[in-house]
C-alpha positions in Angstrom: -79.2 -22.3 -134.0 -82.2 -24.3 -132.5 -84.2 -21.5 -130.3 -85.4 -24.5 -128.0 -81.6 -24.4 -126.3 -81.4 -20.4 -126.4 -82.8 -20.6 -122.3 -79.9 -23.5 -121.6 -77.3 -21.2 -123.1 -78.8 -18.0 -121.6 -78.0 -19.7 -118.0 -74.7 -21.5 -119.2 -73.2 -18.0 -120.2 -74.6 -16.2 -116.7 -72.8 -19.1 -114.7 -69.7 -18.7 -116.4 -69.7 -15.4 -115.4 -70.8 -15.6 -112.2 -67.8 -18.5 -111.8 -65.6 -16.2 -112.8 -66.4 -13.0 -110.7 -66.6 -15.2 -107.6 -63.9 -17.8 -108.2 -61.6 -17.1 -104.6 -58.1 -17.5 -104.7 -55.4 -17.1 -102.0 -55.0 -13.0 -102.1 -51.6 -11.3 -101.1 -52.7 -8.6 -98.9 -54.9 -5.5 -99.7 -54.3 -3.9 -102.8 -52.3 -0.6 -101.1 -50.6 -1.8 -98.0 -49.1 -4.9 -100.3 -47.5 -2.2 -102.8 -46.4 -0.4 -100.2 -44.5 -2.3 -97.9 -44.7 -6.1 -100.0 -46.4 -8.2 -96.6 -48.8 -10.5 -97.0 -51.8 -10.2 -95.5 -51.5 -12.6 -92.4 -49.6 -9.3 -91.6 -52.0 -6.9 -90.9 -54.7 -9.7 -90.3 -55.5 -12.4 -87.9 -56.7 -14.5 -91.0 -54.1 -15.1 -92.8 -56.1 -15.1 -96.3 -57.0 -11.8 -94.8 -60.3 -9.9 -93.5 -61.5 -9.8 -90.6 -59.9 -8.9 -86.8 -56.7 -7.3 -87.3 -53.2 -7.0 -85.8 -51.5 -5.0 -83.4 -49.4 -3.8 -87.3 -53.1 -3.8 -89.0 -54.6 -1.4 -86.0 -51.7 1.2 -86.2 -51.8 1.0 -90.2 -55.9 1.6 -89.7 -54.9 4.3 -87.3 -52.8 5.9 -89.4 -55.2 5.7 -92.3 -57.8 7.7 -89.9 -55.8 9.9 -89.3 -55.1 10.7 -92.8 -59.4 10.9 -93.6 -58.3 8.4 -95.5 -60.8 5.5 -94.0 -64.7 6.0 -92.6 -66.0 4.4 -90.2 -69.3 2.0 -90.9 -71.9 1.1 -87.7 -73.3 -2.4 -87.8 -76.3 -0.8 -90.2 -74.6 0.6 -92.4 -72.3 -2.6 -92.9 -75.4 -5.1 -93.6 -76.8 -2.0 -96.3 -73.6 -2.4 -97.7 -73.5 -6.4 -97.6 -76.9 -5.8 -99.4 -76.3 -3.2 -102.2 -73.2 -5.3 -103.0 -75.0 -7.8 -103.4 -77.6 -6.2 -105.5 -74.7 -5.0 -107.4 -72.8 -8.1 -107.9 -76.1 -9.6 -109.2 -77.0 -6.8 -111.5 -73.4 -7.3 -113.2 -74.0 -10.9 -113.7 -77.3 -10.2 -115.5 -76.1 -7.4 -117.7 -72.9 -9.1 -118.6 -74.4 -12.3 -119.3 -76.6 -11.0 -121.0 -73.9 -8.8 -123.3 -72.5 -12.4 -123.8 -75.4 -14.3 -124.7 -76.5 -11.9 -127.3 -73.2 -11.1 -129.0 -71.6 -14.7 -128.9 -74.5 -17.2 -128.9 -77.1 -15.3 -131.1 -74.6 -13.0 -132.5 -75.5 -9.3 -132.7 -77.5 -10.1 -136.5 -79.8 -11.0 -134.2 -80.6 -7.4 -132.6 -79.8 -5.7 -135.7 -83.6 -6.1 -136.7 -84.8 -4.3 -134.2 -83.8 -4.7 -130.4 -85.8 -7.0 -128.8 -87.9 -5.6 -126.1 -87.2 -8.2 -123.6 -83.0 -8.2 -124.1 -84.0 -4.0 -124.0 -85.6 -3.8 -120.4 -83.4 -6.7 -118.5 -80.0 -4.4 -119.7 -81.4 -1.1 -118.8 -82.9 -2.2 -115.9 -79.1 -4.2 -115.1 -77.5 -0.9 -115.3 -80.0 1.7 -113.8 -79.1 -0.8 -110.8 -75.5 -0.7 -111.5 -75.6 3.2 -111.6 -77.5 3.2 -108.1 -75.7 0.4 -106.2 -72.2 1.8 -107.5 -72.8 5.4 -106.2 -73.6 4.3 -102.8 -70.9 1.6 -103.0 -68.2 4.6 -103.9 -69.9 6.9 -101.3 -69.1 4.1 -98.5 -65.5 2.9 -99.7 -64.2 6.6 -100.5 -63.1 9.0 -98.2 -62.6 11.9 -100.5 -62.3 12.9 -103.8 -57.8 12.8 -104.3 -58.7 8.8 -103.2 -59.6 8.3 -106.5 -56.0 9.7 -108.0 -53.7 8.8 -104.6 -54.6 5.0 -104.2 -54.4 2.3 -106.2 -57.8 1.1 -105.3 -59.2 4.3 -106.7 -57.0 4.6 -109.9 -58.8 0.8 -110.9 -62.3 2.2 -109.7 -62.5 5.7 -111.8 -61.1 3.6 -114.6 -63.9 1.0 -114.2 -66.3 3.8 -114.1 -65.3 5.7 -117.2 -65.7 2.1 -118.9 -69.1 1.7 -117.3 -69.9 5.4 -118.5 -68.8 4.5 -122.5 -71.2 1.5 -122.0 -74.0 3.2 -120.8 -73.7 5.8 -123.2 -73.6 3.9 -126.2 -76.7 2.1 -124.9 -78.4 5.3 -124.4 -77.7 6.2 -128.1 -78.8 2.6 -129.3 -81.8 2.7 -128.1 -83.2 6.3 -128.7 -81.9 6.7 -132.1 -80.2 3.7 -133.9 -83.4 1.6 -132.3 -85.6 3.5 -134.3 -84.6 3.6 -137.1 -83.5 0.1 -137.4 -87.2 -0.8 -136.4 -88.7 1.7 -139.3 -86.4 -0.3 -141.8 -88.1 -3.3 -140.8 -91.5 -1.7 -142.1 -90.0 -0.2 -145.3 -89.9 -4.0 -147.0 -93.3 -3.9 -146.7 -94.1 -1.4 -149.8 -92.5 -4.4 -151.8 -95.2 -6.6 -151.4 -97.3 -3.9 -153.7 -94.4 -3.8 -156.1 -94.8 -8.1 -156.3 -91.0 -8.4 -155.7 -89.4 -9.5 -152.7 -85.7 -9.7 -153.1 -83.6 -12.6 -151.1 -82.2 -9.5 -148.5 -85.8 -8.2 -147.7 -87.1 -11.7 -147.2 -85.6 -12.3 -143.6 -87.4 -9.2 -142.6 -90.8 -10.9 -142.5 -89.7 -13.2 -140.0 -93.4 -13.3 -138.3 -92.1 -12.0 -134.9 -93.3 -8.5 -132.7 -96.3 -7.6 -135.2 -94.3 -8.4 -138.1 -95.7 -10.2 -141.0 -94.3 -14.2 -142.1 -93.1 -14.4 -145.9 -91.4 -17.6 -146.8 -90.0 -18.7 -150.1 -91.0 -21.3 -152.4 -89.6 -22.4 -155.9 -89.2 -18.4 -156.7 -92.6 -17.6 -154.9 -93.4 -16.1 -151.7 -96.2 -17.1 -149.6 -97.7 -15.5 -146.4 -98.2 -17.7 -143.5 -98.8 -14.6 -141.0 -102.6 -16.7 -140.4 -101.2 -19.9 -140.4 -101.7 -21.9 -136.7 -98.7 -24.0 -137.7 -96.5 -21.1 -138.1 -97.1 -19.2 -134.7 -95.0 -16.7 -134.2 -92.5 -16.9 -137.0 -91.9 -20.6 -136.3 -92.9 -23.9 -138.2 -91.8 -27.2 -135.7 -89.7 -25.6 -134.1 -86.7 -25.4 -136.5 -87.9 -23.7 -139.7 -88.2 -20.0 -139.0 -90.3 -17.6 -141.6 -87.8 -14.8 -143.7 -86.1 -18.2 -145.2 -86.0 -20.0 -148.5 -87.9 -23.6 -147.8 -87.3 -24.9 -151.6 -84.7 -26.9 -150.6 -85.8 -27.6 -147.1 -89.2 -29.0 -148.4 -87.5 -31.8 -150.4 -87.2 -33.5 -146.6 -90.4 -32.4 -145.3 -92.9 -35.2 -144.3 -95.8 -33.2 -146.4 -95.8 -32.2 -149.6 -95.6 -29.2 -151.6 -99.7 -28.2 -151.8 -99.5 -27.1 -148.1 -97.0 -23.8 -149.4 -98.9 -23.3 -152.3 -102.2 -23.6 -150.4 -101.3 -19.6 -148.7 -101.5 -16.7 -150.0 -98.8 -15.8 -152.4 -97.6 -12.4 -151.9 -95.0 -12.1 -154.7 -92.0 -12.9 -156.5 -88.8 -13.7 -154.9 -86.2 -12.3 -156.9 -82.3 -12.5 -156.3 -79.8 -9.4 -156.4 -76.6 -9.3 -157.8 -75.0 -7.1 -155.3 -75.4 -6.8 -151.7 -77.2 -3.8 -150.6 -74.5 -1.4 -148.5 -75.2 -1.4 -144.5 -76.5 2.3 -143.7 -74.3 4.4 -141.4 -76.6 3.8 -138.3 -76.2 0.0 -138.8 -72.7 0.2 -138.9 -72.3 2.5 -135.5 -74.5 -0.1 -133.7 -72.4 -3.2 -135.0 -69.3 -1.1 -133.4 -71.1 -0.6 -130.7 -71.9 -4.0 -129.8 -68.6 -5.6 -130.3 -67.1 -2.4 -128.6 -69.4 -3.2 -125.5 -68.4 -7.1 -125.4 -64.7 -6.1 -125.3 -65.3 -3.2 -122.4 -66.7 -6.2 -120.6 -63.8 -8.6 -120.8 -61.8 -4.9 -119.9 -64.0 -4.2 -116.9 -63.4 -8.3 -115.7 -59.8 -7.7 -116.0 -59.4 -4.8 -114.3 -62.0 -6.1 -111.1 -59.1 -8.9 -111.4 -56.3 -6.2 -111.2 -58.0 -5.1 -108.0 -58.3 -8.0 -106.4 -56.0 -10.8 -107.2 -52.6 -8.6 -108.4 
């Protein structure tokens, strides 16, 4: 994929989202009362999309609710804190979910698996250390007690979209403090082949010239290292060749010819395999992971929908 669109799809995938969590539709009422007694919510509300001043029926059904401890009473302040931790909320889940998209659809999680990129690393934790905070004061405000979370329907959804929330954030925490690691130490393990003079074709893409790491490519059987080279900053030669790759065939089209490659330093051999080397345990836990996460969040979009448009 050409890196130069990876910011245009970054944004495409966070508006998606953002349509989607904030797309209105025509409600029926809120959640409990409409399962309860099947009115709409013009009803209980002078709006009759609902919110806002109520009824004569929506006063006695708050009343009752009062009575029951089942409702708390905000003052002005507390309502704009609220407006404004939702807020931060909602904007938090746009970030961390689009970014969950973007990584695992767009640049597929390969891309991760060579270590998880430090930027990708502090925008999620920082997503859901704000998430954490913002929820807990959101569920402090909207629930009057404990049995709300087993008695009303509002609260069955929510304790089901924490527990999700909880898997997540687990198997982030256990990404990044031991299958991180070690994923990054394999990344320095090729590097003993370079004394050896063999570089196989499924060590290659490790010296792909990014975070520290050295730039290998292949030539005609050959590899080369272009780590000092000013036209390969950063892994990258004109934008769409990428260091870790074969270039035999790619230099067939290339306006220069071949004395440019054989002008760096050559490092080694580049020798093929005849069987693909098996994925260690680690590796497999943190594909599972990642696929597991981008299913949780279609899960957790579903069940906001369950809340607030069934």
């Amino acid at each position: 994929m050409d890196r130069r669109h990876e910011p245009i799809h970054f944004i495409a995938s966070i508006t998606f989202l953002l349509l989607i969590i904030l797309m209105a539709v025509p409600c029926q009422a809120t959640p409990d009362y409409a399962k309860q007694t099947g009115y709409d919510c013009g009803k209980c509300h002078v709006d009759v999309i609902g919110g806002g001043k109520l009824t004569p029926v929506g006063e006695a059904f708050l009343e009752s609710l009062k009575a029951k401890g089942q409702y708390r009473q905000l003052s002005t302040t507390q309502h704009v804190i609220r407006l404004f931790v939702g807020y931060l909320h909602m904007l938090a889940a746009i970030v961390w979910f689009g970014t969950i998209m973007y990584v695992h659809v767009l640049l597929k999680p390969a891309y991760a698996s060579k270590g998880l990129p430090k930027g990708e690393l502090r925008l999620g934790w920082l997503s859901m250390f704000t998430l954490l905070v913002t929820g807990t004061l959101l569920t402090i405000a909207r629930m009057p007690n404990l049995a709300a979370f087993t008695t009303t329907r509002f609260g069955i959804l929510l304790s089901i979209k924490i527990a999700l929330f909880l898997v997540m954030l687990t198997s982030a925490f256990l990404v990044t403090v031991f299958i991180g690691p070690k994923m990054r130490q394999r990344l320095k393990s090729p590097v003993a082949a370079c004394l050896s003079k063999e570089i196989t074709m499924e060590q290659l893409p490790a010296f792909d010239g990014k975070e520290g790491r050295p730039a290998y490519i292949a030539y005609k059987g050959m590899v080369y290292d272009i780590t000092n080279s000013r036209l390969w900053k950063n892994g990258q030669h004109m934008v769409k060749h990428h260091a870790g790759t074969d270039l035999t065939d790619v230099l067939k089209n290339a306006p220069h010819g071949e004395d440019k490659v054989l002008a760096m330093p050559q490092v080694g051999m580049c020798v093929a395999t005849d069987r693909k080397p098996e994925k260690p345990l680690y590796e497999k836990v943190f594909y599972f992971f990642a696929y597991m996460n981008l299913a949780l969040v279609f899960v957790i979009i579903f069940v906001i929908s369950l809340w607030r448009w069934w």
